[in-house]
C-alpha positions as CSV (number, residue, x, y, z in Angstrom):
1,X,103.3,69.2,73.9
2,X,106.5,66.9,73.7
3,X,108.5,68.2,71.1
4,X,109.6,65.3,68.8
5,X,113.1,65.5,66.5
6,X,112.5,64.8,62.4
7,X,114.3,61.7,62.1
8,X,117.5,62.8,60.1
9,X,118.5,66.1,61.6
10,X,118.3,64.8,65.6
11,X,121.3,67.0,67.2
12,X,121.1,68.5,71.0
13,X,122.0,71.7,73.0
14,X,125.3,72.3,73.9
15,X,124.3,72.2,77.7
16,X,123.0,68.6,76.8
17,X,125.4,67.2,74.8
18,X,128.3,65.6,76.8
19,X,128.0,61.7,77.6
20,X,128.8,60.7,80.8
21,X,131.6,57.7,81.5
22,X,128.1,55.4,81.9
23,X,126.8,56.1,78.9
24,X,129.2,55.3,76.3
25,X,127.5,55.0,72.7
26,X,128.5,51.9,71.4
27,X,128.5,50.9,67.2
28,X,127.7,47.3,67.9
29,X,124.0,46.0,67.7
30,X,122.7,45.7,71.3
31,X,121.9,42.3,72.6
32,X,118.1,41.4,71.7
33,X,115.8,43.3,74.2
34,X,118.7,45.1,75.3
35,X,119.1,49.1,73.4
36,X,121.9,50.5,73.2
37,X,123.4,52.6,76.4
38,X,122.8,56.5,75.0
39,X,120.8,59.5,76.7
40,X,117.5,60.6,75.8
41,X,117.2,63.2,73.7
42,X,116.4,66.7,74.8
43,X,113.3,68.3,73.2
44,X,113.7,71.8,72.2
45,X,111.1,73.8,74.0
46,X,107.3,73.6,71.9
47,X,105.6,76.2,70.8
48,X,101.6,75.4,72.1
49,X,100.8,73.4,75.2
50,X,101.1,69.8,75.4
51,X,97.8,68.4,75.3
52,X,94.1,69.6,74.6
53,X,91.4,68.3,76.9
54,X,88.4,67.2,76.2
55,X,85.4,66.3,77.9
56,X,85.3,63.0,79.7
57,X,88.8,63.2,80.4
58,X,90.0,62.3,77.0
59,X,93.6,64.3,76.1
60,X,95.0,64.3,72.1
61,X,98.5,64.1,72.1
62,X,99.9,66.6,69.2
63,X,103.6,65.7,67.8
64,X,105.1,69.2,67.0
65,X,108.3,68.4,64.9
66,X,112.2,70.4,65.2
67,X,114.4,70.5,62.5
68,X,118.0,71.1,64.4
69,X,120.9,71.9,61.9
70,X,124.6,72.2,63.5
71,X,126.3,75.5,61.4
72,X,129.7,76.4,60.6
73,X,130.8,79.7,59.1
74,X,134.1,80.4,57.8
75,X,135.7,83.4,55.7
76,X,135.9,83.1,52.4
77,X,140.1,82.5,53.1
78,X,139.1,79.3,56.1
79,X,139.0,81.3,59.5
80,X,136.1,80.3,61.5
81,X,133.5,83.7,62.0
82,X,132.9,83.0,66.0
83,X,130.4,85.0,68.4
84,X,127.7,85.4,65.6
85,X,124.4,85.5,67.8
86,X,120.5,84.4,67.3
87,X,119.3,87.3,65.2
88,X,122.5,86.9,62.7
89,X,120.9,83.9,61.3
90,X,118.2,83.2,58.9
91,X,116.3,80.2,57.8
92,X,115.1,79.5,54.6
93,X,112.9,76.0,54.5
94,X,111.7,75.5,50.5
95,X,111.9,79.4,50.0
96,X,110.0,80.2,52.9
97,X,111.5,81.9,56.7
98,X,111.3,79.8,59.6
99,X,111.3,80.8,63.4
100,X,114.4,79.6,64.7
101,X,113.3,78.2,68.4
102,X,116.8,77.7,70.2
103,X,120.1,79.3,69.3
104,X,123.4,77.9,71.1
105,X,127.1,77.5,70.4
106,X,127.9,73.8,69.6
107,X,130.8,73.2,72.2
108,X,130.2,69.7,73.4
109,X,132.8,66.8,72.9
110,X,133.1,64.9,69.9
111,X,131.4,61.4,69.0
112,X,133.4,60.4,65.9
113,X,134.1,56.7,63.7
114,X,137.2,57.1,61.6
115,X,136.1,55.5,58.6
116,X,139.0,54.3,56.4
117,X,139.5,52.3,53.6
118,X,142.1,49.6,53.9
119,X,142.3,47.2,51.1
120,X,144.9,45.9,48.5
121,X,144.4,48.3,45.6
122,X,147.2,50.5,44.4
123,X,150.8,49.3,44.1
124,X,151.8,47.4,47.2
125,X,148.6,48.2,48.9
126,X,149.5,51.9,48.5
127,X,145.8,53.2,49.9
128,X,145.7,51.0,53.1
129,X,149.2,52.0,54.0
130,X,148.8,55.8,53.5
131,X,145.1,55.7,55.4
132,X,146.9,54.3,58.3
133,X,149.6,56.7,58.1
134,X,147.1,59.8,57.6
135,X,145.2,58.6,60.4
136,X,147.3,58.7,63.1
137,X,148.2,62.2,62.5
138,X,143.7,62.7,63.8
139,X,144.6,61.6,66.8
140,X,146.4,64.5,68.2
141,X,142.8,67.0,68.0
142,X,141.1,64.9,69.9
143,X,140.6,66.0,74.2
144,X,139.9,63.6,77.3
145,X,136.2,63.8,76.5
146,X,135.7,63.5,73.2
147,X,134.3,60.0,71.8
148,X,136.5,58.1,68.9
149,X,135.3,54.7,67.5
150,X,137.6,53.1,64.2
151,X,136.0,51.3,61.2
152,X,137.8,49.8,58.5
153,X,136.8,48.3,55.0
154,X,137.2,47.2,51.9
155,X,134.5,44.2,50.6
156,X,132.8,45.1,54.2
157,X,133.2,47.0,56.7
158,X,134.8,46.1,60.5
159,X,134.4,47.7,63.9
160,X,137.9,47.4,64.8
161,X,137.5,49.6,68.2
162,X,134.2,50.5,69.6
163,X,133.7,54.2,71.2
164,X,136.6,54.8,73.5
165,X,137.7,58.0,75.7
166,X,140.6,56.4,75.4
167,X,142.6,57.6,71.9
168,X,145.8,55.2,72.7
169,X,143.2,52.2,72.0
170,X,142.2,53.4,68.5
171,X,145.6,53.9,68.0
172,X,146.4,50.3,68.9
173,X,143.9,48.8,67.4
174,X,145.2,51.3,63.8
175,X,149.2,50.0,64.7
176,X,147.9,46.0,64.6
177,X,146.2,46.7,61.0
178,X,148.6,44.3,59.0
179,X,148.0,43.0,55.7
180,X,144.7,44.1,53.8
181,X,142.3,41.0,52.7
182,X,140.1,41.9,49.7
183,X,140.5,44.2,46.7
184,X,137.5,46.0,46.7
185,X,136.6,49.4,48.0
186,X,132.6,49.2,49.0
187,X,132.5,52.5,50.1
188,X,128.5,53.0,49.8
189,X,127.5,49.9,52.0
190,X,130.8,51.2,54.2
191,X,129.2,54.8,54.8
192,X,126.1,53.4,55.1
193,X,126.6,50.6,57.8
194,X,128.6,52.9,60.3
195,X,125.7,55.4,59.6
196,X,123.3,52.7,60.8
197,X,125.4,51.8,63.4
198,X,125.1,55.5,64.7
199,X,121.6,55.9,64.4
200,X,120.9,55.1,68.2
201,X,123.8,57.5,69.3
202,X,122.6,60.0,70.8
203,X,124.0,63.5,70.5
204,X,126.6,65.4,67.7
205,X,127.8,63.0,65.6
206,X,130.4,62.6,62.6
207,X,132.2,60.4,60.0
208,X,135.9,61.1,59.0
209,X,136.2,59.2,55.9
210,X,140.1,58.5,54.7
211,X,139.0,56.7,51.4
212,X,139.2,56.9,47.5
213,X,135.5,57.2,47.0
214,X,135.9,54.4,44.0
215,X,133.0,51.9,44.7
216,X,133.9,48.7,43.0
217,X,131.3,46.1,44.6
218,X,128.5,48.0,46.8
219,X,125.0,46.3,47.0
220,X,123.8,49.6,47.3
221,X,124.1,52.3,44.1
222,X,125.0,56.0,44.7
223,X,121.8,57.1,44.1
224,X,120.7,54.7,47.1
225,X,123.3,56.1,49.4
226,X,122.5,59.6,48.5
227,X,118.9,58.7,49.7
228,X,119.6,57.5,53.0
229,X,122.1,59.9,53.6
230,X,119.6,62.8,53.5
231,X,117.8,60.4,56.4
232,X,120.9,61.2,58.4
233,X,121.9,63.5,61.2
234,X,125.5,62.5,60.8
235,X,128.0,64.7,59.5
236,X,131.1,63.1,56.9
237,X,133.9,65.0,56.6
238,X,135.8,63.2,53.9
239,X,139.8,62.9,53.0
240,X,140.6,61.7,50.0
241,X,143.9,59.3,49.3
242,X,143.9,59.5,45.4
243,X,145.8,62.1,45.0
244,X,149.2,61.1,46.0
245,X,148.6,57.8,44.2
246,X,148.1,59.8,40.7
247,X,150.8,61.7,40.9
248,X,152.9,59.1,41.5
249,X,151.8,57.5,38.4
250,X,151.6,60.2,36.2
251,X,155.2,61.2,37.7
252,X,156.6,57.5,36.3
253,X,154.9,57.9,32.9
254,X,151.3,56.6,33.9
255,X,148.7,57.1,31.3
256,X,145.0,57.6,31.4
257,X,142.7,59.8,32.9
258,X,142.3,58.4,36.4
259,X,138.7,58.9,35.4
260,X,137.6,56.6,38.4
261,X,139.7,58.4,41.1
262,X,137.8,61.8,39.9
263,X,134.8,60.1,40.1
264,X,135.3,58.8,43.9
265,X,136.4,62.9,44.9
266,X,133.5,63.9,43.4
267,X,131.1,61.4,45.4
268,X,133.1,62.3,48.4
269,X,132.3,65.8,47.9
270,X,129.0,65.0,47.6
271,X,128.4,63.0,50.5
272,X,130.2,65.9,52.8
273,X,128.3,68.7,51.3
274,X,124.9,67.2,51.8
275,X,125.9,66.5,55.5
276,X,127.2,69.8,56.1
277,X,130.7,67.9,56.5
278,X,133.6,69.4,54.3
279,X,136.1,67.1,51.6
280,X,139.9,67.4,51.4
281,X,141.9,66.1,48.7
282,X,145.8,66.4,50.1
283,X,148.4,66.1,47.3
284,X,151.1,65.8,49.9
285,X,151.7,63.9,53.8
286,X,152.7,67.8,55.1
287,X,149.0,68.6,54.6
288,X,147.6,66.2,56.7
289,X,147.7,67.5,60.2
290,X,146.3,71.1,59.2
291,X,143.3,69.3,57.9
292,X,142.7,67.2,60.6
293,X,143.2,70.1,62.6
294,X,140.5,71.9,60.7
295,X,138.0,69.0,61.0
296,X,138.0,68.9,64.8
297,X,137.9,73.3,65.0
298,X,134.9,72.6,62.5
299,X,133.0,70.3,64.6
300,X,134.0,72.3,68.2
301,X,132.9,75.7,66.5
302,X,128.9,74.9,65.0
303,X,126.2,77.0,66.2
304,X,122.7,74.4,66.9
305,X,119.9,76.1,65.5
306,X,116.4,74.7,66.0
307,X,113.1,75.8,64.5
308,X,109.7,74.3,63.9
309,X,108.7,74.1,60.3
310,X,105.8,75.5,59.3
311,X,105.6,73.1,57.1
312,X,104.2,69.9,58.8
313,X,103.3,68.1,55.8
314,X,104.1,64.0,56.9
315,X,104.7,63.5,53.1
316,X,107.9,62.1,53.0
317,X,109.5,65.0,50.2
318,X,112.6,66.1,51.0
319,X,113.0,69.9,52.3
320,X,115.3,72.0,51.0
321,X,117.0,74.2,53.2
322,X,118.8,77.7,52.7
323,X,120.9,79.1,55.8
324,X,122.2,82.9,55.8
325,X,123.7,85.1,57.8
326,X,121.7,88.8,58.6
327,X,123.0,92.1,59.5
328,X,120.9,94.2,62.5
329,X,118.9,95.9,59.9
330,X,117.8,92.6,58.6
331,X,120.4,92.4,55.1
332,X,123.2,90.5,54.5
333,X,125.9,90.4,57.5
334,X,128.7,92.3,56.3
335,X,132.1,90.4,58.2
336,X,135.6,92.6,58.1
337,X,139.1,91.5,59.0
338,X,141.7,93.3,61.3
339,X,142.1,96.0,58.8
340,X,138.9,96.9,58.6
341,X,138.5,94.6,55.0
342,X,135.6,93.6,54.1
343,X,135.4,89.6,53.7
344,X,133.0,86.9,51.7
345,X,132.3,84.2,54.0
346,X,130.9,80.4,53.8
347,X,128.4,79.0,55.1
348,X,128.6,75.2,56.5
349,X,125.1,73.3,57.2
350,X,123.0,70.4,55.7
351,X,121.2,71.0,52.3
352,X,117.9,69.7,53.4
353,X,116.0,67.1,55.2
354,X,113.6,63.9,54.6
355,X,110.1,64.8,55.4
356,X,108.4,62.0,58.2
357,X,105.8,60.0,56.2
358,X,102.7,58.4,57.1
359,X,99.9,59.8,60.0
């Protein structure tokens, strides 16, 4: 039976995942009748035989779906809890165990957009200036065969450099970003164009957003964005610029709440938890390079878990999902330091899933 991926949780093994120099995803719509240049997925292994014959030499084709979710666990102080194996994990699909299918560490290069905001807002353009600055501080994480691809917006969003191999071309194409055009910050369509864009890419996959998170003229409302984004197998891990901005203000006698600027962390947080992405809100430039740093051991350090739900249910609900980490005698994994100190831990991975609809 050919094992089929659930639309918005598509990742791949880690002996699957690198692209090869010929097949370099692209974010730009393919030519019409031409798709975009990606590999085909690899289907997890199925659980019953592909077909069932019949008499007459009739076969019925059965679809058996696998939710794939890309983990991270980390103490409860950051450090990344590495060489966890198969049984340590548990899934938990709507309150009930699943069968986890395939079990591998996530090691294969990166395919990520930098998404930043780059309009006029602030004093002297203060966001655009500090994005660019922030951003160039990502590029040092990133190793000969990882995939990078830059996005800017502000009233839309612009490719300006496609998926490259080649980090010194982002950073170009970052150094010639001048002199912002609009005002607005249309963060939701933003996210959700680039995620578009990446639907035909194949492999793992992830958005690192340097924005506000104020919305001031999206077509789309949160409540659409959250939507789609559980639709997604992309990841956002998010950096916020407010901070710096408000403390500035507040620092020259600035009054008000900033009510919209905790507003935008909060939908940044939001967006990166239901991904299984993370959100960092720097109050100073010296923090910037641990946090990139952070974002690329996050995405180089994720276990790929696959199971088959039990529930296969094509009625479109959305699936929530619960992931935790077992001892040998089937309770809670108890993790220690150096010393022998017990530690809490977090647990990194997507809150759930959209259900396929239809036969």
């Amino acid at each position: 039976m050919k094992g089929t991926h659930i639309g918005i949780l598509v990742t791949f093994l880690a002996c699957a995942l690198a692209l090869p120099l010929a097949e370099q995803p692209v974010l730009a719509q393919a030519p019409a009748g031409q798709q975009p240049s990606s590999q085909p997925p690899v289907q997890a292994p199925p659980a019953n035989s592909p077909q069932e014959p019949q008499q007459g030499g009739v076969s019925i084709s059965v679809e058996v779906p696998v939710v794939t979710l890309d983990v991270v666990t980390t103490t409860q102080h950051g450090d990344l809890i590495t060489g966890l194996k198969r049984d340590n994990f548990r899934i938990i699909e709507d309150g009930q165990p699943q069968t986890i299918t395939n079990f591998a560490p996530s090691d294969a290069p990166l395919t990520i957009v930098m998404l930043m905001e780059f309009s006029s807002r602030g004093y002297y353009q203060w966001f655009a200036y500090q994005a660019k600055y922030w951003a160039d501080a990502f590029f040092p994480n990133l190793q000969q065969k990882d995939w990078v691809a830059l996005i800017t917006f502000d009233m839309r969003s612009r490719i300006e450099a496609d998926f490259t191999q080649n980090k010194d071309e982002v950073r170009e194409a970052l150094y010639h970003l001048y002199f912002p055009g609009f005002s607005e910050t249309n963060v939701f369509d933003a996210i959700l164009d680039t995620v578009d864009r990446l639907k035909d890419v194949k492999g793992k996959k992830a958005i690192l957003l340097l924005a506000t998170g104020v919305d001031t003229f999206s077509k789309h409302t949160l409540d659409q964005t959250i939507k789609q984004l559980r639709q997604t197998d992309v990841s956002i891990f998010a950096v916020g610029l407010d901070k710096p901005y408000t403390n500035f203000l507040d620092s020259r006698g600035g009054f008000g709440s900033h009510l919209n600027y905790l507003q935008g962390e909060n939908q940044l947080r939001t967006f990166a938890q239901m991904t299984g992405g993370f959100a960092w809100f720097p109050q100073f430039d010296g923090e910037i390079p641990g946090i990139f740093h952070e974002v690329a051991a996050f995405l180089r350090n994720q276990y790929s878990i696959s199971y088959s739900p039990t529930n296969r249910a094509r009625d479109g609900k959305y699936r929530k999902l619960k992931v935790e980490l077992v001892g040998p005698e089937g309770g809670a994994l108890t993790v220690v330091d150096q010393k022998g100190k017990k530690q809490k831990y977090v647990i990194y991975a997507r809150e759930g899933y959209q259900a396929p609809a239809g036969n």
